[in-house]
N, C-alpha and C positions, 0 to 999 in steps of 0.2 A: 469313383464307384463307392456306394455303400451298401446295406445289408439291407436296405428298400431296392433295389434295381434287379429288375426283370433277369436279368443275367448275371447273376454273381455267379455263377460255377464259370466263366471267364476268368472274372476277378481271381477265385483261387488258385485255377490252373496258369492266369501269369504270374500270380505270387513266387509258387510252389518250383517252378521254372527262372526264377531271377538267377541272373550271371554274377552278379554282386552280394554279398551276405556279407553284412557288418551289425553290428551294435554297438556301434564306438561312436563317440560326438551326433553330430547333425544328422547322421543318418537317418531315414524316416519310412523303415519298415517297420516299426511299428507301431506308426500309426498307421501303414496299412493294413495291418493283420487285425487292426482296431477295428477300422472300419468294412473289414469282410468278415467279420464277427469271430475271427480268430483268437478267442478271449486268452486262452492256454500260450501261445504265442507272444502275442501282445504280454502279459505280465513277463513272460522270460526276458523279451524285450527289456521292459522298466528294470526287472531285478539287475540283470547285466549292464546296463546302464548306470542306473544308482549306486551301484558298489565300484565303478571304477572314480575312485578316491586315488588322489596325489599322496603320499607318503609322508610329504613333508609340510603337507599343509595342514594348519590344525583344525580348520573344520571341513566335516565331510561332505560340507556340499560344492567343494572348492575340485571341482570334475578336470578328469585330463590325466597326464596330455592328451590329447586327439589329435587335430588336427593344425590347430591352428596357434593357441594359447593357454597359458592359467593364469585364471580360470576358465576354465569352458563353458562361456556364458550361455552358449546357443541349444548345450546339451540340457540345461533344467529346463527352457521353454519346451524342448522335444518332449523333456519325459510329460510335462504338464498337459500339451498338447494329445499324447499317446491315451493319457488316464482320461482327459474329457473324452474323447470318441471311444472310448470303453463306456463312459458312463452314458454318455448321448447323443444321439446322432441328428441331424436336421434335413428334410431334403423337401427343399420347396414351402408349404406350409403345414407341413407332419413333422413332430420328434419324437424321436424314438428314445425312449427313459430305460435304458439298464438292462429291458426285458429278455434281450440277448445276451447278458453278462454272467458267465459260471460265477459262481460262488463255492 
């Protein structure tokens, strides 16, 4: 679902209703909160994400632990993947440019 679809107030009320609430590693609500135009959401998402730095590592993009390893390679494509569908959305042969993005 994205912020083209006839029925997004679905989308936000099973958001809003998830049994799981994480922002650790692979997790990938926020990319949906990206894509139901939850901009507010979506950035707390990245912030919370970006800043879980290892202590011992000396660059900060060196993510974890989460689940699995360090580095948590799988957490920078999340955050990458969260920022592009804040920035654009595609659906079919329409994209939608940012127009939905707080500032």
């Amino acid at each position: 679902m994205t912020i083209s679809q006839p029925n997004l107030e679905i989308g936000l009320n099973t958001y809003q209703r998830r049994l799981f609430l994480d922002v650790a590693g692979w997790t990938y609500d926020g990319q949906c909160a990206a894509l139901l135009g939850m901009t507010d959401e979506a950035r707390r998402q990245i912030s919370a994400k970006a800043a879980n730095k290892h202590p011992n590592h000396r660059f900060p993009a060196m993510w974890g632990p989460n689940y699995d390893w360090l580095p948590d390679q799988t957490l920078g494509g999340n955050l990458m993947l969260t920022l592009q569908y804040m920035v654009m959305q595609a659906d079919r042969d329409r994209i939608y440019e940012g127009s939905f993005v707080d500032t």
